[in-house]
C-alpha positions in Angstrom: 0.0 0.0 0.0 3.1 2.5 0.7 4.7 1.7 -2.5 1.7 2.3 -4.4 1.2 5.6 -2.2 4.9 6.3 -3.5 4.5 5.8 -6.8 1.3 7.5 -7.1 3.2 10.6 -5.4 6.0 10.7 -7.4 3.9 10.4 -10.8 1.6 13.5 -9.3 4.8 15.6 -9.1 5.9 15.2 -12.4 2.7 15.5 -14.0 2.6 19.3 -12.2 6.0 20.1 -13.0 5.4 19.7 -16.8 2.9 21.9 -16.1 4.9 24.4 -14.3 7.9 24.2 -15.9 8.3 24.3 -20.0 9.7 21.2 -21.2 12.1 23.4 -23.8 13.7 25.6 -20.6 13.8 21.9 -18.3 15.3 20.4 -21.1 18.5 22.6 -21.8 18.9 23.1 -18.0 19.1 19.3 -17.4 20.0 17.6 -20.8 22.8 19.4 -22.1 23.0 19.0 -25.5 26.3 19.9 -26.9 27.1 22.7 -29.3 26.4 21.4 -32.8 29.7 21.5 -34.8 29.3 22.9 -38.7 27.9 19.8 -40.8 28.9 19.0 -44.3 25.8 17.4 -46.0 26.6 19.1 -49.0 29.5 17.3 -49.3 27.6 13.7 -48.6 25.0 15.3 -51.4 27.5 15.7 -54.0 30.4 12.9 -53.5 28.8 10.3 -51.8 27.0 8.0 -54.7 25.5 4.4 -54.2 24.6 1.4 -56.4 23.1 -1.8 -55.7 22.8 -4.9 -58.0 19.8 -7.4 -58.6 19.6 -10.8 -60.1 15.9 -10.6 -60.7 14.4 -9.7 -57.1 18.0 -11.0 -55.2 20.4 -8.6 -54.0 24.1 -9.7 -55.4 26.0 -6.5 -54.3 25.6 -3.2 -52.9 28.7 -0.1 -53.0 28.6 3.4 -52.1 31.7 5.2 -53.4 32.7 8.7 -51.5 35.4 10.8 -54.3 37.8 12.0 -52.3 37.5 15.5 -54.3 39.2 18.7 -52.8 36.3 19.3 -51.1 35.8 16.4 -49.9 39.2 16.7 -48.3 38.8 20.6 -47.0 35.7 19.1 -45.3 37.6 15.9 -43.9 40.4 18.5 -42.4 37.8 21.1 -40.9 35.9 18.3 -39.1 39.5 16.7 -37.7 41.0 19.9 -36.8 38.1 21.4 -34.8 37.6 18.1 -33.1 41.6 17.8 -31.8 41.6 21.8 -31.1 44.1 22.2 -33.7 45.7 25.3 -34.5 45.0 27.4 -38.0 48.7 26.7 -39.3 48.5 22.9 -38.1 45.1 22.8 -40.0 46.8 24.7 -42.8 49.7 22.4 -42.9 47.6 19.4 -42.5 45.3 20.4 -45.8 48.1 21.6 -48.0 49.5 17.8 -47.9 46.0 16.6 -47.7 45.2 18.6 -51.1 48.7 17.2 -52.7 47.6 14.0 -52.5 45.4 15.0 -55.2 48.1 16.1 -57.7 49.3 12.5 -57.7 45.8 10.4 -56.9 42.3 10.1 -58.3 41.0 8.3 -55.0 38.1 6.7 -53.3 36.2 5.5 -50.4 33.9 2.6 -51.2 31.9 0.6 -49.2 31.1 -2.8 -50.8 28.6 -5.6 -49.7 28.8 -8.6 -52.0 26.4 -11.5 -51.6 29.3 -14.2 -52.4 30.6 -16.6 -50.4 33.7 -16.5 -52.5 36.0 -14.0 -53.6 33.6 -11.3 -52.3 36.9 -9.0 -51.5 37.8 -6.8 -53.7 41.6 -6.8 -53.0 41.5 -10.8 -53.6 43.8 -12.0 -56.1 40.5 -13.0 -58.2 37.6 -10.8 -56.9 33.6 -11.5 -58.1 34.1 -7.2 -58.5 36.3 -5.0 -59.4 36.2 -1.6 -60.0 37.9 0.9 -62.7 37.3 4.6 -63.5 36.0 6.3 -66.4 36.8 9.9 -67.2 34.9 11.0 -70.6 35.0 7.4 -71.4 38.7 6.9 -71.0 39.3 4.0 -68.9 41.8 3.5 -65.8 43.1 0.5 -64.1 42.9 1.3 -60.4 46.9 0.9 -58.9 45.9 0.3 -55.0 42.7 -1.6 -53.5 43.1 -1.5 -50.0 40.5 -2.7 -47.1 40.4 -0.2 -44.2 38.9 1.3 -41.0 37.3 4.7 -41.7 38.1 7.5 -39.6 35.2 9.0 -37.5 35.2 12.2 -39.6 34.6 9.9 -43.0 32.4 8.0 -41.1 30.2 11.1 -40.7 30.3 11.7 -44.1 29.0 8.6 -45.3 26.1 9.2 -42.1 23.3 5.8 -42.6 24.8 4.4 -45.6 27.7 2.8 -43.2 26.5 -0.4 -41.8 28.3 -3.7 -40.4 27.5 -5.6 -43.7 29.6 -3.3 -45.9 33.4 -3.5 -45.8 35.3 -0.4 -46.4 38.0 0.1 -48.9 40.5 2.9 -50.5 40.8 2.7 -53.8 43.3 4.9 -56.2 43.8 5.9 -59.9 46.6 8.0 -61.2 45.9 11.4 -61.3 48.6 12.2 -64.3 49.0 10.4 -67.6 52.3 9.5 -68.9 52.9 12.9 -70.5 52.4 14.2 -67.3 48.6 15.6 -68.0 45.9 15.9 -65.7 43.0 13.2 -66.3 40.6 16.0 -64.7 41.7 18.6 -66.4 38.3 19.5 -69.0 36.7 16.5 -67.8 33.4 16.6 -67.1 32.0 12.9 -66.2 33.8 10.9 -63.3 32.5 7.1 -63.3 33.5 4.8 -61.1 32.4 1.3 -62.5 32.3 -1.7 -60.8 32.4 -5.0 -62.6 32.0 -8.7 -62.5 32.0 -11.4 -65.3 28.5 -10.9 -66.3 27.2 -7.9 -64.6 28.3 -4.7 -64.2 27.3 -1.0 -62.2 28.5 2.4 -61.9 28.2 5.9 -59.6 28.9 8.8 -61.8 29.5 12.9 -60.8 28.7 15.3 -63.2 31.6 18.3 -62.1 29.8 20.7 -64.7 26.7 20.2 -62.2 28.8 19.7 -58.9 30.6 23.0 -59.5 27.3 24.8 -60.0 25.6 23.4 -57.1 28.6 24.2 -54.5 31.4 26.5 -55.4 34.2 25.5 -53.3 35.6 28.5 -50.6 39.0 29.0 -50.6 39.7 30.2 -47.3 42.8 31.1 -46.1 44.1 28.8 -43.4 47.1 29.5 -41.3 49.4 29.7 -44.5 48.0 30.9 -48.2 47.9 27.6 -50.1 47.9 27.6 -54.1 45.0 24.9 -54.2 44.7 22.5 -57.0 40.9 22.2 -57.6 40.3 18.5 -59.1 37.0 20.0 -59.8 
């Protein structure tokens, strides 16, 4: 009889608070909730692209692909630098080696799930898929498959599409040709195809869209940096 007295009690008292007290100004004072950080959906929008393959109404593979554009990597380097309290010449240093990587690699993050029980990875000697890019219909032989953790920041980036079925890699193109030419330079349609013995998908980016869409800002950051836009 006491405990019921008790309960009945302690329900009464909330139910008057909540009418006393607004739940928005007991809420903040209570729950804390953080300071929200600047997001970067845009970047998700325009460099995250997915694909998923059927064999009638069965699933045989599913890949998202994030292009590790410049802005990609500006974003990657904000998000890392204002979580570790770095300073604005550490972030500046830190994105002027990060945007170099681009001068010498066309690379990717791509999550793959593939419904084989053999060869499903893609750096097997003989992989079900494997991918190649197409730039304007000029193809390239990727030079490094590798299978990695993602950091938290590109975790972020790729947000729901990130599950434990999928297993992360980093994949990489040459950025130059022989001559030493630019394979983005005038380009205008990325593809990144992925490939088995009889079936075959792709994620495309449009740059003449993506570069209407969002302008990249070039900020300066600790140092002044002579960017290289891959797009």
């Amino acid at each position: 009889m006491i405990r019921n007295f008790t309960w009945f009690l302690s329900l009464s008292f909330i139910v008057m608070l909540s009418g006393c007290v607004p739940y928005h100004k007991l809420s903040k004072s209570e729950f804390p909730q953080g300071t929200n950080l600047e997001t970067h959906y845009d970047i998700t929008e325009n460099f995250v692209k997915s694909q998923r393959v059927f064999e009638q109404f069965t699933t045989l593979a599913n890949f998202d692909a994030m292009w590790l554009s410049d802005q990609t990597r500006i974003a990657y380097v904000d998000m890392y630098c204002k979580k570790r309290g770095k300073s604005s010449e550490a972030q500046g240093t830190m994105l002027e080696r990060q945007l170099e990587e681009n001068r010498h690699w066309i690379s990717f993050y791509v999550l793959a799930d593939v419904r084989d029980v053999f060869n499903g990875a893609m750096n097997d000697k003989t992989p079900d898929w494997t991918p190649y890019l197409e730039l304007d219909g000029q193809k390239l032989e990727p030079v490094s498959i590798k299978e990695i953790e993602l950091e938290p920041e590109y975790i972020n980036l790729f947000g729901s599409k990130l599950n434990s079925f999928k297993t992360s890699y980093f994949v990489s193109f040459p950025a130059q040709d022989q001559a030493g030419k630019f394979y983005l330079e005038g380009c205008k349609i990325v593809k990144l195809v992925f490939s088995s013995v009889d079936k075959s998908c792709s994620v495309e980016w449009n740059l003449e869209q993506i570069s209407k869409s969002s302008k990249p800002k070039n900020k300066k950051i600790g140092k002044e940096i002579d960017f290289y836009w891959g797009v």
